[in-house]
PyMOL commands that place a pseudoatom at each C-alpha (Angstrom):
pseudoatom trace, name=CA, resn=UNK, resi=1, chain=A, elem=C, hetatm=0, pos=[-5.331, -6.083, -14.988]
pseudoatom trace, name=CA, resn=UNK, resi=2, chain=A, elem=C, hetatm=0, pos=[-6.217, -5.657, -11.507]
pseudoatom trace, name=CA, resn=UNK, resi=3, chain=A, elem=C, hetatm=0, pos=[-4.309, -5.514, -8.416]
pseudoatom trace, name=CA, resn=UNK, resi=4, chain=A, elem=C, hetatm=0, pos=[-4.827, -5.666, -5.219]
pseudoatom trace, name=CA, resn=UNK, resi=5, chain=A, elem=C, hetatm=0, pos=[-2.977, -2.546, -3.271]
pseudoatom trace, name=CA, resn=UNK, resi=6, chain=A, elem=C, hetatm=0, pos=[-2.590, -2.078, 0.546]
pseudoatom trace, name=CA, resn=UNK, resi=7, chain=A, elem=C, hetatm=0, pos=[-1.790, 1.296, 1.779]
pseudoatom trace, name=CA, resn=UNK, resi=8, chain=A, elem=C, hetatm=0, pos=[-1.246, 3.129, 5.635]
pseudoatom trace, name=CA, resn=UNK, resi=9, chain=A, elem=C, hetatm=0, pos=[-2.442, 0.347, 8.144]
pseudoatom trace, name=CA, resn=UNK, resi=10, chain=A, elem=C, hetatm=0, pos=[-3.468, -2.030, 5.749]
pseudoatom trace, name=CA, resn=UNK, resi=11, chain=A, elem=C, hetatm=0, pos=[-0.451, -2.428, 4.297]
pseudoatom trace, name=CA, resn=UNK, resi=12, chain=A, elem=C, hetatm=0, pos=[1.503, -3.035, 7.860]
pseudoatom trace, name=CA, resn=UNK, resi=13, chain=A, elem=C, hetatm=0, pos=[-1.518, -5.722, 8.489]
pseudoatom trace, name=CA, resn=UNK, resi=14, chain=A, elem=C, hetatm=0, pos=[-0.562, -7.459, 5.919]
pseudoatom trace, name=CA, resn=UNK, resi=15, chain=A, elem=C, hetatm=0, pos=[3.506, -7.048, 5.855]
pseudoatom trace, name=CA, resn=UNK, resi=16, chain=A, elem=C, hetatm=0, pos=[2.915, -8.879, 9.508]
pseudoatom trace, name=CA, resn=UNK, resi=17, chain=A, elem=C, hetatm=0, pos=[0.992, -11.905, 7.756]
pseudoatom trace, name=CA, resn=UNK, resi=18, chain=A, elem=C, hetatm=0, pos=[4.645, -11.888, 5.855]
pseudoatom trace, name=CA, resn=UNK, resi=19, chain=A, elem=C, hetatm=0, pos=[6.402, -12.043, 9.002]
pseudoatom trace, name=CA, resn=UNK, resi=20, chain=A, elem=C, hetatm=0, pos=[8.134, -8.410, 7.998]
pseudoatom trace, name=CA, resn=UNK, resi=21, chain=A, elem=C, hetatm=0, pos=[7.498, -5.257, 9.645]
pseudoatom trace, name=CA, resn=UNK, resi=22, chain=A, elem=C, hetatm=0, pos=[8.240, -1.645, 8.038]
pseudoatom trace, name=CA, resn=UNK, resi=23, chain=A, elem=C, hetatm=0, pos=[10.544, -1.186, 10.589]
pseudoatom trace, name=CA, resn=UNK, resi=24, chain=A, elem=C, hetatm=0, pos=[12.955, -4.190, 9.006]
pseudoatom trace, name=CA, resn=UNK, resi=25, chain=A, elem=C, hetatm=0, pos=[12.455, -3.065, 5.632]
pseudoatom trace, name=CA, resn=UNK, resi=26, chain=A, elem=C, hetatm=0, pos=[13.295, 0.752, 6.614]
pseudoatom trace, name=CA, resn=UNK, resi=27, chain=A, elem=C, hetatm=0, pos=[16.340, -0.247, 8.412]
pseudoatom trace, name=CA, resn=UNK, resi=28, chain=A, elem=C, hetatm=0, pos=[17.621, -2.108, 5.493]
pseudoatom trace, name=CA, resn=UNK, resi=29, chain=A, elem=C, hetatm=0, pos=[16.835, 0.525, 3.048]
pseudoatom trace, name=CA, resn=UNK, resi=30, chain=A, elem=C, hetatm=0, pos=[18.619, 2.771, 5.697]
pseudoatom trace, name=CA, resn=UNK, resi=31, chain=A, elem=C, hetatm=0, pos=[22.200, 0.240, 5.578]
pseudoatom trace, name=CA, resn=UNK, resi=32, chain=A, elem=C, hetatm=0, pos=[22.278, 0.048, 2.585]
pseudoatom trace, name=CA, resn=UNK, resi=33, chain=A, elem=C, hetatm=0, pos=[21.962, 3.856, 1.458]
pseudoatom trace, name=CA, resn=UNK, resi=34, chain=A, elem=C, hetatm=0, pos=[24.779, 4.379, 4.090]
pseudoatom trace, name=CA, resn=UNK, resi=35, chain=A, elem=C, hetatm=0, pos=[27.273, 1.462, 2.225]
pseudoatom trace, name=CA, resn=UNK, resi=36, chain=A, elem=C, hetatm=0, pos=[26.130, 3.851, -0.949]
pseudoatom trace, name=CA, resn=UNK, resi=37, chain=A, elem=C, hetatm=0, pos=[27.556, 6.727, 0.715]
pseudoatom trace, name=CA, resn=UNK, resi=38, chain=A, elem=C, hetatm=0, pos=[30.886, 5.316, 0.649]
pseudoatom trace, name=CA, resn=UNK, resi=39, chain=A, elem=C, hetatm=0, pos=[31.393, 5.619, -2.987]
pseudoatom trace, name=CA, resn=UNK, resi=40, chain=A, elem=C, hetatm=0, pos=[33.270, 7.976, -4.700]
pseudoatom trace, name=CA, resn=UNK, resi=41, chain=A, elem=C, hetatm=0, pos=[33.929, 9.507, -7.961]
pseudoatom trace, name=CA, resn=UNK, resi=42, chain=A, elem=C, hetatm=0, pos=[36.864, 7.148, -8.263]
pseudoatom trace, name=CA, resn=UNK, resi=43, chain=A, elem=C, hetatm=0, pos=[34.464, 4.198, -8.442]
pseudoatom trace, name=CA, resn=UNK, resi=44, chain=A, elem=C, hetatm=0, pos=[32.793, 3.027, -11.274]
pseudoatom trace, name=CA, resn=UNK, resi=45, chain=A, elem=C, hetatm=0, pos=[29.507, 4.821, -12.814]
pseudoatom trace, name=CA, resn=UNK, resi=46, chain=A, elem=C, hetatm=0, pos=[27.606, 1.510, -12.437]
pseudoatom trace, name=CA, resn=UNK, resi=47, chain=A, elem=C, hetatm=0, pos=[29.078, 0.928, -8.440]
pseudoatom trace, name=CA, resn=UNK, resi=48, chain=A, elem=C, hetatm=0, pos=[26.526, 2.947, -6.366]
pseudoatom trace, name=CA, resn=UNK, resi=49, chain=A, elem=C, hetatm=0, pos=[23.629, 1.030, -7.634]
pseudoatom trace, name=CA, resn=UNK, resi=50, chain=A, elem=C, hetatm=0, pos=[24.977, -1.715, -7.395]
pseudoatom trace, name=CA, resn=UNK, resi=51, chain=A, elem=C, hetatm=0, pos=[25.946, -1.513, -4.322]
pseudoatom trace, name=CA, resn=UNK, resi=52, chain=A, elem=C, hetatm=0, pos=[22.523, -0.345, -2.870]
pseudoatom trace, name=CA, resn=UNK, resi=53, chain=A, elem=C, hetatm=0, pos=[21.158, -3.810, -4.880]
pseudoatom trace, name=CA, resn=UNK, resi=54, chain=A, elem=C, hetatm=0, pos=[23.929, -5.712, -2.991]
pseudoatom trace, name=CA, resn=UNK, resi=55, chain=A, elem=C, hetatm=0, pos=[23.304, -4.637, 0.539]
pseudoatom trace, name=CA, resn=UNK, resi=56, chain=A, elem=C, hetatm=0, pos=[19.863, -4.359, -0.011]
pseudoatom trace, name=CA, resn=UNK, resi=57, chain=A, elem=C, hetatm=0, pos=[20.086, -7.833, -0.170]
pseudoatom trace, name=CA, resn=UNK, resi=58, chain=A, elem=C, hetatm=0, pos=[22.594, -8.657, 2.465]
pseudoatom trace, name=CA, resn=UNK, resi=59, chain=A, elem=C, hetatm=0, pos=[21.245, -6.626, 4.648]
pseudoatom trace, name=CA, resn=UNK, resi=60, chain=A, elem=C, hetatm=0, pos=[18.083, -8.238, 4.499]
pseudoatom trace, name=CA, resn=UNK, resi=61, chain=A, elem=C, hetatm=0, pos=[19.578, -11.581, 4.990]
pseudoatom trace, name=CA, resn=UNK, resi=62, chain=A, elem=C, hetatm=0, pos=[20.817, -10.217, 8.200]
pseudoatom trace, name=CA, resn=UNK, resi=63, chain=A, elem=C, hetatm=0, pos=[17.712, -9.112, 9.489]
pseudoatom trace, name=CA, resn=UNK, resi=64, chain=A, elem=C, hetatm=0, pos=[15.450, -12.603, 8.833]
pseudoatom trace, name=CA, resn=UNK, resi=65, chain=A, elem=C, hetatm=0, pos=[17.920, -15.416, 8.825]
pseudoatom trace, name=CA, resn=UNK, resi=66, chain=A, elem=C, hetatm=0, pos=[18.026, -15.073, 12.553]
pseudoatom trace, name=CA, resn=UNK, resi=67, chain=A, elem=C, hetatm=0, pos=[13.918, -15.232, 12.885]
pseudoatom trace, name=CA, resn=UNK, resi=68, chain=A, elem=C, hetatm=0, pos=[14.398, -18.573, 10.851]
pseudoatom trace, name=CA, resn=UNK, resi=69, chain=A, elem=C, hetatm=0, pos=[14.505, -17.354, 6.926]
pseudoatom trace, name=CA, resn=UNK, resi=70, chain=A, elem=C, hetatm=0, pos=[16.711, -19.285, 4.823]
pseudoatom trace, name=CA, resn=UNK, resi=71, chain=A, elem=C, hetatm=0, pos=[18.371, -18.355, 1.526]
pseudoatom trace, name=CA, resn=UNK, resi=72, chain=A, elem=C, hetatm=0, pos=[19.722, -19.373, -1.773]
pseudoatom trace, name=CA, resn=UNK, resi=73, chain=A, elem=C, hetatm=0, pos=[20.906, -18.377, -5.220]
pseudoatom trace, name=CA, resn=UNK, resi=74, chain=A, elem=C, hetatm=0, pos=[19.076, -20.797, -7.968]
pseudoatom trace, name=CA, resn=UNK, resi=75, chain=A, elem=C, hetatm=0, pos=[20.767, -19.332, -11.155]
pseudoatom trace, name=CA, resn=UNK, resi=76, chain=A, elem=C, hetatm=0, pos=[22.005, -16.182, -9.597]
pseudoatom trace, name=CA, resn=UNK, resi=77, chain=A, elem=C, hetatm=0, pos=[18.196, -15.110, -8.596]
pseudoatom trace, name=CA, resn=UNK, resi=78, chain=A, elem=C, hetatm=0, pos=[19.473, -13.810, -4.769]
pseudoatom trace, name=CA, resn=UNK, resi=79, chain=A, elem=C, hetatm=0, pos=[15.946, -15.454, -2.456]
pseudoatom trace, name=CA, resn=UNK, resi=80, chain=A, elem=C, hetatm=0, pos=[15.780, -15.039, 1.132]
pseudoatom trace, name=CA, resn=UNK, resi=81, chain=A, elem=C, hetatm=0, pos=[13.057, -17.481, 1.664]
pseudoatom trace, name=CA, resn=UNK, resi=82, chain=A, elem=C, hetatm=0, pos=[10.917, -17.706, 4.310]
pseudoatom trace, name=CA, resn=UNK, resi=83, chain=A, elem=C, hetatm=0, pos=[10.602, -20.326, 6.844]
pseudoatom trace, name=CA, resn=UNK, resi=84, chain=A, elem=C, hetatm=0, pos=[7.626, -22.046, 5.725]
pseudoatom trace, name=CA, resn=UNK, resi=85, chain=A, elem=C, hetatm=0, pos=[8.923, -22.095, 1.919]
pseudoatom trace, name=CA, resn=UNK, resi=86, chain=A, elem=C, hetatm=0, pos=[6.093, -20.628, 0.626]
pseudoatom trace, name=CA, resn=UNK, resi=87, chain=A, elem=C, hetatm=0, pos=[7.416, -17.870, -0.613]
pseudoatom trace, name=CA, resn=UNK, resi=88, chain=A, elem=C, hetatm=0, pos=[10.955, -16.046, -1.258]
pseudoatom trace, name=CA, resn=UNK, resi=89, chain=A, elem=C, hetatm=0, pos=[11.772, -12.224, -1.198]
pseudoatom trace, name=CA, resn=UNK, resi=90, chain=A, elem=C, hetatm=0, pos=[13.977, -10.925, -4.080]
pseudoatom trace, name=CA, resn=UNK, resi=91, chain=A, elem=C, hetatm=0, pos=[15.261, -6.721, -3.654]
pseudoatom trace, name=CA, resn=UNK, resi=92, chain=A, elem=C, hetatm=0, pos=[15.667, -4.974, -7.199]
pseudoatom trace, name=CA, resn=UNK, resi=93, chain=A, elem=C, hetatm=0, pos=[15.346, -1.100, -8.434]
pseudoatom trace, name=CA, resn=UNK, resi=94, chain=A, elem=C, hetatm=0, pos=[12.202, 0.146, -9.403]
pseudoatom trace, name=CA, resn=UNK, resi=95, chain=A, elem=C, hetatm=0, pos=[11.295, 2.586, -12.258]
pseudoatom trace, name=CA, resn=UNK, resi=96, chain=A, elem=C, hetatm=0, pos=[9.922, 6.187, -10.619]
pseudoatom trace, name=CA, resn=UNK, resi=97, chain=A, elem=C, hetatm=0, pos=[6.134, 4.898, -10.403]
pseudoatom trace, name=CA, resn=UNK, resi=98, chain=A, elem=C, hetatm=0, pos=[7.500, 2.981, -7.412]
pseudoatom trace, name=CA, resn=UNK, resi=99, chain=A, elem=C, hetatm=0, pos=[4.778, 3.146, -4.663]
pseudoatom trace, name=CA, resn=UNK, resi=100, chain=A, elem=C, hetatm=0, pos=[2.552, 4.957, -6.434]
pseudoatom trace, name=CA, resn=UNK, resi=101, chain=A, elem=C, hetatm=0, pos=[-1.003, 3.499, -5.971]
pseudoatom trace, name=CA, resn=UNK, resi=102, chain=A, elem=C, hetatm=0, pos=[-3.097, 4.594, -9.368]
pseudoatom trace, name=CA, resn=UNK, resi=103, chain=A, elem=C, hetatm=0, pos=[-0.138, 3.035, -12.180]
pseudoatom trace, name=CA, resn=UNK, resi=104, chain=A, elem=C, hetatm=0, pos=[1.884, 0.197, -12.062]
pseudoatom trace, name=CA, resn=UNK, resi=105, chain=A, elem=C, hetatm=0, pos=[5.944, 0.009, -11.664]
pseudoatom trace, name=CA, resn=UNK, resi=106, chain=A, elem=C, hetatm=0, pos=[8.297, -1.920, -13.105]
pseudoatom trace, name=CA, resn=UNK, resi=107, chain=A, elem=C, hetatm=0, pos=[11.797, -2.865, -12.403]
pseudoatom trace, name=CA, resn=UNK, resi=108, chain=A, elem=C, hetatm=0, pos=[14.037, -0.258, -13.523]
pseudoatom trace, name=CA, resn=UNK, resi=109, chain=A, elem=C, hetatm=0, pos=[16.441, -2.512, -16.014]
pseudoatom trace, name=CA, resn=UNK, resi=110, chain=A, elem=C, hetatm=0, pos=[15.729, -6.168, -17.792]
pseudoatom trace, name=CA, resn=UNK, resi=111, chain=A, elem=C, hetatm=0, pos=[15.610, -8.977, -15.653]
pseudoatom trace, name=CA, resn=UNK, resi=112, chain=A, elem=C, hetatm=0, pos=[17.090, -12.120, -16.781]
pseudoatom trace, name=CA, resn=UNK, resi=113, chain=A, elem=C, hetatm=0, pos=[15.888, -15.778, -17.189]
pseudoatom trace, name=CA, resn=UNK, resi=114, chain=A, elem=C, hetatm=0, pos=[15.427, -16.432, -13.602]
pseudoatom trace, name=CA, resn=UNK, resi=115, chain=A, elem=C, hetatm=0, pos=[13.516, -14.152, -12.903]
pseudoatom trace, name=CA, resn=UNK, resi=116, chain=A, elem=C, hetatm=0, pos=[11.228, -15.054, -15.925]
pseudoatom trace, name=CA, resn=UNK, resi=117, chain=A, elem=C, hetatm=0, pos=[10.556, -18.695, -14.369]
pseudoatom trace, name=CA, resn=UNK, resi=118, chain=A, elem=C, hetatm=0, pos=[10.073, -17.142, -10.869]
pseudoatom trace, name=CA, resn=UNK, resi=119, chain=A, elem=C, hetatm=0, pos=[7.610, -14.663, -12.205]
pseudoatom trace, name=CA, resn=UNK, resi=120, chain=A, elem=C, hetatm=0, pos=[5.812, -17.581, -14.836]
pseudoatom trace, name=CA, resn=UNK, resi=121, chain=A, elem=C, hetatm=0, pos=[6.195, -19.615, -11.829]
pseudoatom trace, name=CA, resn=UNK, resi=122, chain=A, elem=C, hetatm=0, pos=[4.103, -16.776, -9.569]
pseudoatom trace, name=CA, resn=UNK, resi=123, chain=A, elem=C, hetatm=0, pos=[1.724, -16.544, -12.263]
pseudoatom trace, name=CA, resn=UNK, resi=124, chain=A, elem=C, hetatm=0, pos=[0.790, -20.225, -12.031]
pseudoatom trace, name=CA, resn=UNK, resi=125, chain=A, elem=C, hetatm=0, pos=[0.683, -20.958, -8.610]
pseudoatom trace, name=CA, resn=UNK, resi=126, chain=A, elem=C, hetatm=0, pos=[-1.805, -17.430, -7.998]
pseudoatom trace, name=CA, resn=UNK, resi=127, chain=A, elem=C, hetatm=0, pos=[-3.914, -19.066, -10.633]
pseudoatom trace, name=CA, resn=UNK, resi=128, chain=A, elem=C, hetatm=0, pos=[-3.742, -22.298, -9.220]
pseudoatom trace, name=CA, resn=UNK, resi=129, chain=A, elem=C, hetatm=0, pos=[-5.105, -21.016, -5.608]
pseudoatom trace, name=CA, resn=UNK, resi=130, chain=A, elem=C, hetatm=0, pos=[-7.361, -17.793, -6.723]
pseudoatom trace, name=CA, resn=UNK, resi=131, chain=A, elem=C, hetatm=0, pos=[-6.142, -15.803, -3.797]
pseudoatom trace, name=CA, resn=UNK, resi=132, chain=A, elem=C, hetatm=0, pos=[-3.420, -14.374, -2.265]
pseudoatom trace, name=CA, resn=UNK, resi=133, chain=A, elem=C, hetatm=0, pos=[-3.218, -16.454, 1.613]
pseudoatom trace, name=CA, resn=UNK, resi=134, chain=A, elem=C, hetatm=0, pos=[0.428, -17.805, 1.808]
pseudoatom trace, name=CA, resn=UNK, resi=135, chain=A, elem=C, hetatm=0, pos=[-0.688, -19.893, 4.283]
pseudoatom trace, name=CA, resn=UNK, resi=136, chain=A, elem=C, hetatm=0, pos=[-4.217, -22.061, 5.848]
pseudoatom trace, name=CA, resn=UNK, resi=137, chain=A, elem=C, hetatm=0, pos=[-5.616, -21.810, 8.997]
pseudoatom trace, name=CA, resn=UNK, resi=138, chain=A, elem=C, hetatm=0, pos=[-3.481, -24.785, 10.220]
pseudoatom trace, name=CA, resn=UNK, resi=139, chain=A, elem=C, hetatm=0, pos=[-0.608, -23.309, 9.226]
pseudoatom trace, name=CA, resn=UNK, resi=140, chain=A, elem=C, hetatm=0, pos=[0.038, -25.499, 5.796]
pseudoatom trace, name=CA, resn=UNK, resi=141, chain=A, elem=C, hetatm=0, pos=[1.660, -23.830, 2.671]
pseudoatom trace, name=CA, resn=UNK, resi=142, chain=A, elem=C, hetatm=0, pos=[-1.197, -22.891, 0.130]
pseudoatom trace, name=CA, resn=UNK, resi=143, chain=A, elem=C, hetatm=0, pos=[1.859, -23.246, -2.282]
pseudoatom trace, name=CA, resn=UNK, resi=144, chain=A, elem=C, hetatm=0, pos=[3.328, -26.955, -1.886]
pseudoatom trace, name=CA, resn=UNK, resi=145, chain=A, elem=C, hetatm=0, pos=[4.183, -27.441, -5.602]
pseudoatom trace, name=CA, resn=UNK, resi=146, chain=A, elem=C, hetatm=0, pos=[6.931, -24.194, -5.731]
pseudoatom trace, name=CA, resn=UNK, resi=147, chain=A, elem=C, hetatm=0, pos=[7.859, -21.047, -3.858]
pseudoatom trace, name=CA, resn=UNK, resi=148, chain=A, elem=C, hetatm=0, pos=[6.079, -17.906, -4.487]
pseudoatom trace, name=CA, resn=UNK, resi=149, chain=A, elem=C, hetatm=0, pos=[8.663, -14.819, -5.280]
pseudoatom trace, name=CA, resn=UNK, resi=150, chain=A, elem=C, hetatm=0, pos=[8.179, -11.098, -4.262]
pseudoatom trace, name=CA, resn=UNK, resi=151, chain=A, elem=C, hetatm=0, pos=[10.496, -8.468, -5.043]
pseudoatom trace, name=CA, resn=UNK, resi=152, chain=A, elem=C, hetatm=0, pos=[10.995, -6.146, -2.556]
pseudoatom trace, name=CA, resn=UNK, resi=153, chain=A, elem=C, hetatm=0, pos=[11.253, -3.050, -5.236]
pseudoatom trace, name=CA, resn=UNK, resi=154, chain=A, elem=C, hetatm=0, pos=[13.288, 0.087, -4.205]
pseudoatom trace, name=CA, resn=UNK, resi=155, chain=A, elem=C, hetatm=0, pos=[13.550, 3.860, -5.792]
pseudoatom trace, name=CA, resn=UNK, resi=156, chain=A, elem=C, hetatm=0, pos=[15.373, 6.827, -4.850]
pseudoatom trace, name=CA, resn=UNK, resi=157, chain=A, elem=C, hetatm=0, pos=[13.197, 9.959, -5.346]
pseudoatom trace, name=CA, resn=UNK, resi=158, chain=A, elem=C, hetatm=0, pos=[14.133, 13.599, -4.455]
pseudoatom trace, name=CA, resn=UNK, resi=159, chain=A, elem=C, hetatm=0, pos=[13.459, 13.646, -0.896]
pseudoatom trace, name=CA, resn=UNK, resi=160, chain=A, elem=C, hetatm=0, pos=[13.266, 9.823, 0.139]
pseudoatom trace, name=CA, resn=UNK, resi=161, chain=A, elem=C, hetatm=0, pos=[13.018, 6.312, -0.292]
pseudoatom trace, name=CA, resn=UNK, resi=162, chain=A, elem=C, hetatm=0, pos=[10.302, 5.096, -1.784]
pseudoatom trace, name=CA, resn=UNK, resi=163, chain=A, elem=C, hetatm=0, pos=[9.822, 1.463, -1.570]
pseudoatom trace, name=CA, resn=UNK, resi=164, chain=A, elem=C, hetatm=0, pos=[7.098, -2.139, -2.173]
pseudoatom trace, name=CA, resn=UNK, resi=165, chain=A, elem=C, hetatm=0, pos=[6.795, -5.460, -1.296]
pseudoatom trace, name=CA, resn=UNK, resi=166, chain=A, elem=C, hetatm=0, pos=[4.845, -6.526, -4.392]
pseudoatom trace, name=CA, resn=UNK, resi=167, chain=A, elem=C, hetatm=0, pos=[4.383, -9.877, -6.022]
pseudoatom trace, name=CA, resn=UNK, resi=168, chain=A, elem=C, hetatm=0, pos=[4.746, -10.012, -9.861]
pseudoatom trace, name=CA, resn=UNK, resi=169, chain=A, elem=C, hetatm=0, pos=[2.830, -12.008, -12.477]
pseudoatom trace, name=CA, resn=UNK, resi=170, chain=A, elem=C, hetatm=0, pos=[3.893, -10.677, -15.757]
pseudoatom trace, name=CA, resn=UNK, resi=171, chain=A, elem=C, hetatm=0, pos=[6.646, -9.117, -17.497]
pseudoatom trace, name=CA, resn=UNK, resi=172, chain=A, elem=C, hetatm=0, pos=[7.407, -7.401, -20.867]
pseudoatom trace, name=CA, resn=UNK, resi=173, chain=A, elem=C, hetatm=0, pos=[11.087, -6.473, -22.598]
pseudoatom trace, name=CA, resn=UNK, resi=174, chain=A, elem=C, hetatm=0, pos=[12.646, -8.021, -19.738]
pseudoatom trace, name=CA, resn=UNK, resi=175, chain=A, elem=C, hetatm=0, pos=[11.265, -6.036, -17.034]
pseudoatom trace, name=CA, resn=UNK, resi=176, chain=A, elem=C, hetatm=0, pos=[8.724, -6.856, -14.400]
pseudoatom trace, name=CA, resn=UNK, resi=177, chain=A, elem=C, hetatm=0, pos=[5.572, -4.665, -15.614]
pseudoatom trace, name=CA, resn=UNK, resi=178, chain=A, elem=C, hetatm=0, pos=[2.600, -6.824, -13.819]
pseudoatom trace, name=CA, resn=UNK, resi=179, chain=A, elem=C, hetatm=0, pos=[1.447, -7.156, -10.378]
pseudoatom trace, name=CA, resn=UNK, resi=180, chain=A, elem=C, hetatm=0, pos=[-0.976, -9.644, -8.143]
pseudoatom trace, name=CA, resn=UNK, resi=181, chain=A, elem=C, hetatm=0, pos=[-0.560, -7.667, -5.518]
pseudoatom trace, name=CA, resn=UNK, resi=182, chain=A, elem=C, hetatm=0, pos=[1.388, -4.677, -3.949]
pseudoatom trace, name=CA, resn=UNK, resi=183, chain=A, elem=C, hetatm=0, pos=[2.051, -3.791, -0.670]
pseudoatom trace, name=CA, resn=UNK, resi=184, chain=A, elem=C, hetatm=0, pos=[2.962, 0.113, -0.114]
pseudoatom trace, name=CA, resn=UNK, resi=185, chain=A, elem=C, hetatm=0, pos=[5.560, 1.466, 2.328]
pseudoatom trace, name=CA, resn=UNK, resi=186, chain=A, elem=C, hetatm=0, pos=[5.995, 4.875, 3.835]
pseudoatom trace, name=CA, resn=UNK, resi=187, chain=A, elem=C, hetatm=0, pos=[8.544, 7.240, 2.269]
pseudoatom trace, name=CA, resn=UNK, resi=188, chain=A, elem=C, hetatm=0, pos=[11.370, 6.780, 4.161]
pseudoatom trace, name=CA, resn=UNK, resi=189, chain=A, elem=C, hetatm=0, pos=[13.151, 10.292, 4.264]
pseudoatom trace, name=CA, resn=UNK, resi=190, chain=A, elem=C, hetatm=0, pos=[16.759, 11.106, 3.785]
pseudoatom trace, name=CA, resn=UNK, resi=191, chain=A, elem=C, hetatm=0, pos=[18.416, 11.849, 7.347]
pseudoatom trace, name=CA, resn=UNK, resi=192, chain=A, elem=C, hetatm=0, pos=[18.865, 15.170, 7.714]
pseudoatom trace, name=CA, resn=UNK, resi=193, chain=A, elem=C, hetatm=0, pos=[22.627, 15.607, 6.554]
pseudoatom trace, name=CA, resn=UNK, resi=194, chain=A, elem=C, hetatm=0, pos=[23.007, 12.934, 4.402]
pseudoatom trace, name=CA, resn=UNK, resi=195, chain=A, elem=C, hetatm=0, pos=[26.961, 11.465, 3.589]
pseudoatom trace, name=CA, resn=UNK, resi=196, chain=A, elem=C, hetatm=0, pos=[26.743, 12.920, 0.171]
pseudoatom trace, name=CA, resn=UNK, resi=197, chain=A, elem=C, hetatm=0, pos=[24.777, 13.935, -3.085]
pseudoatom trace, name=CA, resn=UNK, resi=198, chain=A, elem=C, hetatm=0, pos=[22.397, 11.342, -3.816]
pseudoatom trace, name=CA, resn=UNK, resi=199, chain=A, elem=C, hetatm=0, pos=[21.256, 10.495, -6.983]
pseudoatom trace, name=CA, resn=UNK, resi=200, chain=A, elem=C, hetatm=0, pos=[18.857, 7.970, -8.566]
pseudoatom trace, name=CA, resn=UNK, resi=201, chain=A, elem=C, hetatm=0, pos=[21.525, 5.231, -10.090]
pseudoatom trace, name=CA, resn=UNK, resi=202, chain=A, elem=C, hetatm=0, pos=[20.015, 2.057, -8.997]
pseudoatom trace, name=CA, resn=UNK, resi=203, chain=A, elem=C, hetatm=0, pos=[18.390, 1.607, -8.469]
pseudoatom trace, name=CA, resn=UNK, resi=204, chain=A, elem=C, hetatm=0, pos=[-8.471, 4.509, 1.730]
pseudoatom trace, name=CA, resn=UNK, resi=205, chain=A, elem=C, hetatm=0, pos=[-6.541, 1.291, 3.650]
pseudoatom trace, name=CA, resn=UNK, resi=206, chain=A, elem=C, hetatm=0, pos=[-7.491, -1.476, 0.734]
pseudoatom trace, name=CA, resn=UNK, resi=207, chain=A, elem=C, hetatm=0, pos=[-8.519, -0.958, -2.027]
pseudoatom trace, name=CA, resn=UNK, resi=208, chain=A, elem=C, hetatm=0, pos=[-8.188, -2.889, -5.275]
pseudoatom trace, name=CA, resn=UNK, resi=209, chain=A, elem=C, hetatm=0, pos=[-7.594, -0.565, -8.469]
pseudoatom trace, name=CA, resn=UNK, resi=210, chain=A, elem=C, hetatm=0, pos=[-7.527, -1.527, -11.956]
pseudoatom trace, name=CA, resn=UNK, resi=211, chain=A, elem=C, hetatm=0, pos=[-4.148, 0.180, -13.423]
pseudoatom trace, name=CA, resn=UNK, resi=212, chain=A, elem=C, hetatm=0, pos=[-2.238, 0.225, -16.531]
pseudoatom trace, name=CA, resn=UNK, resi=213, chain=A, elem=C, hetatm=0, pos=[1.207, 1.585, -17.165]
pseudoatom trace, name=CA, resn=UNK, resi=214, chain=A, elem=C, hetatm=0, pos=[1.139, 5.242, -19.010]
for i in range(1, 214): cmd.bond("trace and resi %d" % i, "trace and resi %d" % (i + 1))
show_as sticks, trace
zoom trace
């Protein structure tokens, strides 16, 4: 399996094809992570990542809808979709190979059906057109017959953020494992003096690599 992995400049080249910026993405990441910091002991184990997958979301909502993205929920899969409808943006946890370039991540915990038609559906439709252009020269959706789906995948490491705009097109035991293409962001750092402990609960410029999971 081969995909196709941007890195440094390349990568921010082709986030702006996307209409998305690091900058977006980072603040997000950055909301969200400070909602986290609100939790307590006195929560439930399971709250902190799920409230980093929550605002992650939200919080990315907030940042597009007012550029023209739209949004919905088709069986509980959370989409902020993009105004052309060619493709949708979905935020999960990653595993800890997470923007690293030589293997491939997968989503840290089983996905459910949803996700398994969006991700058959991405397989398809990549087929269908051989490349990776969401959109022709005039402008026209490459993907008329259904909406392409990229997760936006997110891991908390030791000193940062690590996160990927990748688009999947295969999974195994539930989890996303398989990927067209990935798009690389910077480690975002922790601020200086973050809120509190942090802990991972959650969740050359272009090159094309053949990778396998180890």
């Amino acid at each position: 399996m081969q995909a196709h992995v941007w890195v440094d400049q390349k990568a921010v080249d082709r986030l702006a094809e996307l209409d998305l910026s690091v900058a977006v993405i980072e603040r997000v990441v950055r909301r969200a992570e400070a909602e986290v910091a609100t939790c307590t002991p006195l929560d439930p184990p399971i709250m902190r990542g799920l409230t980093r997958w929550g605002r992650t979301t939200r919080f990315l909502r907030e940042e597009l809808i007012p550029l023209g993205w739209t949004y919905d929920n088709p069986r509980n899969l959370p989409r902020t979709i993009h105004p052309s409808r060619s493709f949708a943006i979905v935020a999960t946890a990653g595993d800890e190979l997470t923007g690293v370039v030589e293997l491939l991540p997968a989503t840290k915990y089983p996905k459910g059906y949803a996700t398994q038609l969006a991700v058959e559906a991405n397989e398809q439709l990549t087929l269908d057109f051989g490349d990776f252009d969401l959109q022709g020269a005039d402008g026209t959706s490459l993907a008329p017959a259904g909406i392409l789906t990229w997760i936006l995948l997110f891991h908390v490491r030791e000193d940062g953020y690590q996160v990927e705009l990748s688009l999947p097109d295969a999974m195994e035991g539930g989890r996303i494992t398989n990927w067209a293409e990935r798009i690389i962001l910077p480690l975002f750092p922790f601020a200086p003096e973050p809120l509190q402990e942090r802990r991972d609960d959650d969740g050359p410029d272009d090159i094309v690599v053949a990778v396998s999971r180890r």
